[in-house]
C-alpha positions, -999 to 999 in steps of 0.1 A, spaced: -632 387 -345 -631 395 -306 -605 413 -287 -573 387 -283 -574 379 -320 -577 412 -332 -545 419 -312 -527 390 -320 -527 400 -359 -518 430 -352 -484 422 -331 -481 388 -358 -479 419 -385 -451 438 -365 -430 406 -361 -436 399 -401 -424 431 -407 -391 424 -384 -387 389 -392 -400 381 -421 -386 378 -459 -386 415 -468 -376 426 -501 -343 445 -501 -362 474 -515 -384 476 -485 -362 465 -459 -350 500 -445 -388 511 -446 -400 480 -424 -368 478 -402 -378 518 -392 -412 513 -392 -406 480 -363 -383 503 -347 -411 532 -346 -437 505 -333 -412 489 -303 -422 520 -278 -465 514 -288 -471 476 -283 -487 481 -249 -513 498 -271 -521 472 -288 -550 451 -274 -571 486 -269 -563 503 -300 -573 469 -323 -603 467 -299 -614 503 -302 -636 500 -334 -661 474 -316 -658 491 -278 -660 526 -285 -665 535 -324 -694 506 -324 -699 509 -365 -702 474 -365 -733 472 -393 -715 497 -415 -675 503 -415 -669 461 -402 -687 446 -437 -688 445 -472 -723 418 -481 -718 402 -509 -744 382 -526 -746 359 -559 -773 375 -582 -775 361 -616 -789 392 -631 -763 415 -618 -740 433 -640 -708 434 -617 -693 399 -623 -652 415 -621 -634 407 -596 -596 422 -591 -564 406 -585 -539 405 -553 -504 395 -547 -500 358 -559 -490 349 -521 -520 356 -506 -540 321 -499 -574 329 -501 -569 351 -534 -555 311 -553 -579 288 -533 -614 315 -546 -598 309 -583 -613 279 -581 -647 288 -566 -676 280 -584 -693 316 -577 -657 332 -588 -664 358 -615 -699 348 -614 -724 377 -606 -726 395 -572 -746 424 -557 -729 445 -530 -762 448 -505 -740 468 -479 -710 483 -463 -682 507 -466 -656 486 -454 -627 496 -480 -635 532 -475 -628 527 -432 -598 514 -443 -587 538 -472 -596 570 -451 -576 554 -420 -545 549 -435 -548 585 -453 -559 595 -416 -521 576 -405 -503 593 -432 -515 630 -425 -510 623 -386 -473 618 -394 -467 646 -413 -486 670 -389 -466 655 -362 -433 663 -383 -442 695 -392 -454 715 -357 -430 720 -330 -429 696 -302 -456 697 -274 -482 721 -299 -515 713 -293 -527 708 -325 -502 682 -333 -509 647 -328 -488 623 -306 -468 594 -315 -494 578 -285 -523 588 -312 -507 580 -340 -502 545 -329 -535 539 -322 -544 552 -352 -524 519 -364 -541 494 -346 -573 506 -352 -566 507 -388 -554 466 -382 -591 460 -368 -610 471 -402 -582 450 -424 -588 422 -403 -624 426 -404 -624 424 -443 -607 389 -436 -636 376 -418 -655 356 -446 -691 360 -426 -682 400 -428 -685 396 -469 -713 370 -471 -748 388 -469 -758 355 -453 -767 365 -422 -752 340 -402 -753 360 -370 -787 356 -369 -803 322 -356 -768 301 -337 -749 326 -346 -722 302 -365 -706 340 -369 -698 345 -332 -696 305 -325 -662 308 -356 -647 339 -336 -649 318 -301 -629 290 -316 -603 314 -326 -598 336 -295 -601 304 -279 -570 290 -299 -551 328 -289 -563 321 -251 -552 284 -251 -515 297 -270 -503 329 -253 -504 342 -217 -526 370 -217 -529 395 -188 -571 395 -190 -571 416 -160 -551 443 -179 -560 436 -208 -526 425 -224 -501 400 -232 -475 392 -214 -443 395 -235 -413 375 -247 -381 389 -247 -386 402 -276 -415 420 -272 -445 400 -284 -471 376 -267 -455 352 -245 -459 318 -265 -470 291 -241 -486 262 -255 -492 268 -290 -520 247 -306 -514 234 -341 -530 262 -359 -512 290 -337 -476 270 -345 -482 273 -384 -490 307 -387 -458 316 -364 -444 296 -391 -463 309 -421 -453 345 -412 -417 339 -411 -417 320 -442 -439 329 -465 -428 358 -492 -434 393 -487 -451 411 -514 -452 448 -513 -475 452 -544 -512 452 -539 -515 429 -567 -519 438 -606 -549 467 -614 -544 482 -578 -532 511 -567 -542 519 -533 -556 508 -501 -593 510 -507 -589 485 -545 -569 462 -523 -593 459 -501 -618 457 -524 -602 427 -538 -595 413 -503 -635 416 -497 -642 395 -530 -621 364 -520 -634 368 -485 -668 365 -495 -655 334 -521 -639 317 -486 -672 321 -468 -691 298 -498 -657 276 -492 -663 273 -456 -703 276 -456 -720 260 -488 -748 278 -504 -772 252 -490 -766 261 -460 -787 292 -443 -791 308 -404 -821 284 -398 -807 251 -411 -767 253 -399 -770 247 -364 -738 246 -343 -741 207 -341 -744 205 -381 -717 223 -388 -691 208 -366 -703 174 -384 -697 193 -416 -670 180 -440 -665 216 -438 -660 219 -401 -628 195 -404 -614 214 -424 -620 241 -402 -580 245 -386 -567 246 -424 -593 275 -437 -587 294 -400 -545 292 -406 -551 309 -443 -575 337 -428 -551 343 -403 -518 342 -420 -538 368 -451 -547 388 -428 -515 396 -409 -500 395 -443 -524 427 -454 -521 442 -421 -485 444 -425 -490 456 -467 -510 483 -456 -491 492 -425 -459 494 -447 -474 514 -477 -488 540 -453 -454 544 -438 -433 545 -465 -457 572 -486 -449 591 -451 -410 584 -450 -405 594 -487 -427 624 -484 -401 631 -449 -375 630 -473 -385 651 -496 -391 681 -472 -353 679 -459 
């Protein structure tokens, strides 16, 4: 994903998180946790950019490959939260609990060890006395966030589970990620020579002209329910996204048949595709999942934090 969408999940996650259907249970978490984020957004665009401008572990931390390999043992694949779209429609997949090989990455782990990284950041922060200098900032510690948002975003990226390497001869990859920052571009006024959005009153990207698929994830994110549970068997950051990776490499066979390799899916062939017009519906449940996990993992980290705060009093 480049720069604008990155960003845009990330503030779509914060206003999910104010606006959305929260449970009771997890209300006063979220509500504090918005409240917390309302003095960072101007961090935003270069903390969710960060990973692919400065950390640049694109081949490594941004993946998990997944390919089908009928003499594979690993043929499991975990569960998520029953709301998440790309988790129903891989149910149905042909290659679903069918054997895989794992030929690289460590996505899960970025994002497991940067939401521990969130969680101990917090409680340094709480624990030292204001302006020490081995205490982190509340300037770091938001970054720390949105960088975090980048890696779970990442994992939503079907061509950054599919050992396909579809960056390689047109580059379908980098020709899908155009057509969405294009969409973010076309939807939002956005600041390019600051490197922001401009804001509504309210404090996220100014909505202009929203295109189709922008409208129904605004939509989506209000309406859909929120799940706090990372779905049955899981118990943590790293099996969720795990099990995020899985159906992510299920949507790229969804959006990319198996026929279909970097020398014979040219740009041209794929926008004749029956897959292609389908295109707007697959990019609206990408996008809506993965502001959905960015705000699951977001509110996990911060509530492990708050009742560890509470605790200590």
């Amino acid at each position: 994903m480049k720069k604008y969408t990155h960003a845009y999940l990330a503030f779509m996650a914060i206003k999910r998180l104010q606006y959305g259907p929260i449970p009771e249970a997890n209300k006063a978490d979220a509500q504090s946790l918005v409240k917390w984020f309302h003095d960072y957004r101007d961090f935003v665009v270069k903390g969710s950019w960060y990973p692919d401008e400065v950390f640049k572990d694109n081949t490594t931390s941004h993946i998990i490959k997944f390919r089908p390999d009928q003499h594979a043992a690993d043929h499991n694949f975990k569960k998520l939260p029953r709301n998440m779209q790309q988790y129903s429609l891989g149910l149905s997949s042909p290659l679903y609990n069918q054997p895989f090989v794992i030929e690289m990455g460590n996505l899960a782990d970025r994002c497991e060890s940067l939401a521990h990284g969130v969680i101990d950041c917090l409680k340094m922060l709480r624990m030292e006395d204001r302006g020490c200098p081995i205490s982190p900032s509340n300037n770091h510690i938001a970054m720390r966030f949105f960088i975090l948002s980048h890696y779970i975003a990442d994992c939503h990226m079907p061509l950054h589970c599919d050992a396909r390497p579809f960056s390689d001869g047109e580059n379908i990859h980098a020709f899908i990620e155009s057509q969405w920052e294009t969409q973010i571009k076309k939807s939002y006024q956005v600041d390019t020579a600051n490197e922001r959005f401009f804001y509504d009153p309210y404090g996220y990207p100014l909505l202009q002209k929203p295109t189709s698929l922008i409208q129904s994830v605004e939509d989506d994110i209000l309406q859909r329910e929120f799940l706090y549970s990372w779905g049955t068997g899981n118990s943590n950051t790293w099996d969720y996204m795990s099990a995020v990776a899985q159906y992510s490499y299920l949507m790229a066979y969804h959006m990319i048949p198996s026929e279909y390799n970097e020398i014979n899916l040219t740009k041209e062939v794929y926008k004749k595709s029956q897959q292609y017009a389908r295109f707007e519906q697959d990019s609206r449940i990408i996008f809506c999942d993965a502001i959905d996990s960015i705000a699951r993992v977001w509110l996990h980290a911060w509530t492990r934090y708050r009742s560890w705060e509470k605790n200590k009093k």
